[in-house]
C-alpha positions as CSV (number, residue, x, y, z in Angstrom):
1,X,-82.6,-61.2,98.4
2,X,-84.3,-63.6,100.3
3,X,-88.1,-63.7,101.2
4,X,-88.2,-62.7,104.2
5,X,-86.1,-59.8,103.6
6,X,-88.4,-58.8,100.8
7,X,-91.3,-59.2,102.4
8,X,-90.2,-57.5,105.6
9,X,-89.0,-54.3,103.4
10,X,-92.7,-54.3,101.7
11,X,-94.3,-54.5,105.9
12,X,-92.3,-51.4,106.6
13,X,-92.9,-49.2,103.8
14,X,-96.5,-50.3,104.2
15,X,-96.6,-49.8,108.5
16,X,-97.1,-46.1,107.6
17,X,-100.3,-46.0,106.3
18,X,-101.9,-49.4,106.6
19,X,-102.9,-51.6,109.1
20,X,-100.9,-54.6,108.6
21,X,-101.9,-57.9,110.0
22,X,-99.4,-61.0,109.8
23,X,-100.2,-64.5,109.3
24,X,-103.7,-64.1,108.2
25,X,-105.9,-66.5,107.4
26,X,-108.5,-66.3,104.4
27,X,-110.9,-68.4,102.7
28,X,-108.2,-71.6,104.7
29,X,-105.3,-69.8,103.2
30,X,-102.6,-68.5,104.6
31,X,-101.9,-65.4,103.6
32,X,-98.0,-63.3,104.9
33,X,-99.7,-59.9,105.0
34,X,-102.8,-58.4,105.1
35,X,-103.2,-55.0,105.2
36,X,-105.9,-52.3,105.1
37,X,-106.3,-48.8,104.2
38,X,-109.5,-46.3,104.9
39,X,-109.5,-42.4,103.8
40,X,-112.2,-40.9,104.1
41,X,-112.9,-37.6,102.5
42,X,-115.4,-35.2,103.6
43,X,-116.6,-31.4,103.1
44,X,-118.5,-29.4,105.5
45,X,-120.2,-26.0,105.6
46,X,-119.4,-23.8,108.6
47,X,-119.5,-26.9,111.3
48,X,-119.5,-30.7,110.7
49,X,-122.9,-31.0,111.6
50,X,-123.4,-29.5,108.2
51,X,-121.9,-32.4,105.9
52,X,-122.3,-31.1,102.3
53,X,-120.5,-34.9,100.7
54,X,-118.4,-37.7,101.8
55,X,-116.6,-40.5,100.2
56,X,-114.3,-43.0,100.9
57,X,-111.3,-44.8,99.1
58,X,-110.3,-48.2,100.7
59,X,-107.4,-50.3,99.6
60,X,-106.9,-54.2,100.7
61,X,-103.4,-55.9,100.0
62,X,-102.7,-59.7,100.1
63,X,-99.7,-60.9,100.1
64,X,-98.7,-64.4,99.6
65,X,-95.3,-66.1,99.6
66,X,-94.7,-69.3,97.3
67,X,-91.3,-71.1,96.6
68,X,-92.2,-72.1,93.4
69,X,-95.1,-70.6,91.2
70,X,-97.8,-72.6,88.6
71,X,-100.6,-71.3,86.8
72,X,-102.9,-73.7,89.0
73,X,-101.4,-71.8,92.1
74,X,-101.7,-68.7,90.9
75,X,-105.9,-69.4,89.3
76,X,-106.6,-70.3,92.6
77,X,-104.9,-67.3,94.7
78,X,-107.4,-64.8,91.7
79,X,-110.2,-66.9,92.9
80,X,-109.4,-65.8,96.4
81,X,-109.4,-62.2,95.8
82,X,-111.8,-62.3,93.9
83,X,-113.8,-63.9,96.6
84,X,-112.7,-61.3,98.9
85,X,-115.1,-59.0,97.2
86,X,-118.1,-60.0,98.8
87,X,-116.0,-59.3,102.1
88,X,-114.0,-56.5,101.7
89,X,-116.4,-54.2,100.0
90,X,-119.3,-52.7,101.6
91,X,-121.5,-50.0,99.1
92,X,-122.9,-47.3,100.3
93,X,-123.5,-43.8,99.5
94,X,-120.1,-42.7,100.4
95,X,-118.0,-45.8,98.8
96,X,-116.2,-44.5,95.9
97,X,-113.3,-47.3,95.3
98,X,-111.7,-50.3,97.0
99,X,-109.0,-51.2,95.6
100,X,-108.1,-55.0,96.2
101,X,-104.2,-55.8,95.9
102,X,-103.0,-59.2,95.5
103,X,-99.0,-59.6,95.8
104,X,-97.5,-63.3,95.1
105,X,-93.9,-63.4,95.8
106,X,-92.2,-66.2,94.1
107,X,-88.7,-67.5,95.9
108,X,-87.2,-69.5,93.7
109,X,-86.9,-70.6,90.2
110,X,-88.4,-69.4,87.0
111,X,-91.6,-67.4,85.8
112,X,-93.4,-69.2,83.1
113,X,-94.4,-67.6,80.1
114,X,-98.1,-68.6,80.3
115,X,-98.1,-67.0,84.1
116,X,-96.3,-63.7,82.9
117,X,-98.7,-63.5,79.9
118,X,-102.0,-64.1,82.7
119,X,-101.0,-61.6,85.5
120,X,-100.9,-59.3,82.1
121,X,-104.2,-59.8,80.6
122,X,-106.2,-60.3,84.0
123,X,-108.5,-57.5,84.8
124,X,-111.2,-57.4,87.3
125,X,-114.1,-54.3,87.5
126,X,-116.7,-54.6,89.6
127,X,-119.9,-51.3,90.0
128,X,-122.4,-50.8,92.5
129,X,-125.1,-49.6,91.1
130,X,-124.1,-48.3,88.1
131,X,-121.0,-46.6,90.2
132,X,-123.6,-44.3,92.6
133,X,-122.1,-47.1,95.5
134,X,-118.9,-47.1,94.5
135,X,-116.8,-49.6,92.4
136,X,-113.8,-52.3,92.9
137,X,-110.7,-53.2,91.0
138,X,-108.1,-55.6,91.7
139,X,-104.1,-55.6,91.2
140,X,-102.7,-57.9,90.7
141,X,-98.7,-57.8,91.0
142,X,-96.3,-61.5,90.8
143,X,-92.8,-60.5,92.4
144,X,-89.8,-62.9,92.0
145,X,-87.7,-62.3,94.3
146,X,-84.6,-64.4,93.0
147,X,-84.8,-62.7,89.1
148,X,-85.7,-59.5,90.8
149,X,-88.9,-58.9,88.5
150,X,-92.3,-57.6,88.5
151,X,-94.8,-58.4,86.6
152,X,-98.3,-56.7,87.3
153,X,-101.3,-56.2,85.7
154,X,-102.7,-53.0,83.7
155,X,-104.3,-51.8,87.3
156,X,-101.3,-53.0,89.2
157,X,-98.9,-50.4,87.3
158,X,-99.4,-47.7,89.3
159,X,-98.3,-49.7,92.7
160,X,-95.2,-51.1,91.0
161,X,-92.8,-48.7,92.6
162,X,-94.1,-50.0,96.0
163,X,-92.8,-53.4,95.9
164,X,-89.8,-52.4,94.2
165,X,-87.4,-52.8,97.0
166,X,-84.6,-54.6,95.2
């Protein structure tokens, strides 16, 4: 499967519930997709003018195209998301969790063994106030398109079957 295939399977299976933007830039990177989620949760007694709680669960995905991956490449992409913190995540009262999903897709050639072993062992938790604001987490999921693997991070597990288009 080539690229864009791959990368135009993951747009439509995300056109659904996200809104998708194409060719985006980010901290001066490009970036193939960037997509956003908001659900927002509330409960109300006898009207909605009578709002008992709230809270809201956002989701950001990233996600990158590279022909050929190195663990320079792929510090630097982390230090973007990581980054995208500050601007993705606003805590409040009703913030419960933003998830932040960062997707390299890798074209050609092999995955190195140090790269497998950091997309494994990376794990990023971030509180607001001891959780009363809310909290963040970032996935991280490395796709090679030409092996047809996917390697992900503890976090990342759970959106595996999403990008698994092959």
């Amino acid at each position: 499967m080539e690229i864009k295939n791959y990368i135009s399977s993951i747009e439509n299976r995300l056109n659904a519930y996200f809104d998708i933007n194409r060719n985006y830039f980010y901290d001066e990177k490009h970036m193939n997709i960037m997509a956003t989620h908001n659900c927002k949760n509330s409960r109300y007694f006898m009207s909605k003018r009578v709002n008992i709680y709230s809270f809201e669960n956002n989701e950001v995905i990233f996600l990158k195209d590279y022909e050929h991956i190195n663990l320079d490449i792929l510090n630097s992409f982390i230090k973007t998301l990581e980054s995208s913190v500050d601007d993705f995540v606003t805590p409040s009262d009703e913030h419960m969790s933003t998830d932040i999903t960062g997707v390299l897709v890798v074209g050609k050639g092999e995955i190195d063994e140090d790269l497998i072993k950091r997309v494994k062992k990376y794990k990023f938790y971030k509180s607001f106030m001891f959780g009363f604001k809310g909290w963040v987490n970032i996935k991280l999921i490395l796709v090679n398109v030409n092996d047809k693997k996917i390697i992900t991070n503890k976090k990342g597990k759970g959106a595996r079957s999403v990008y698994d288009v092959f």
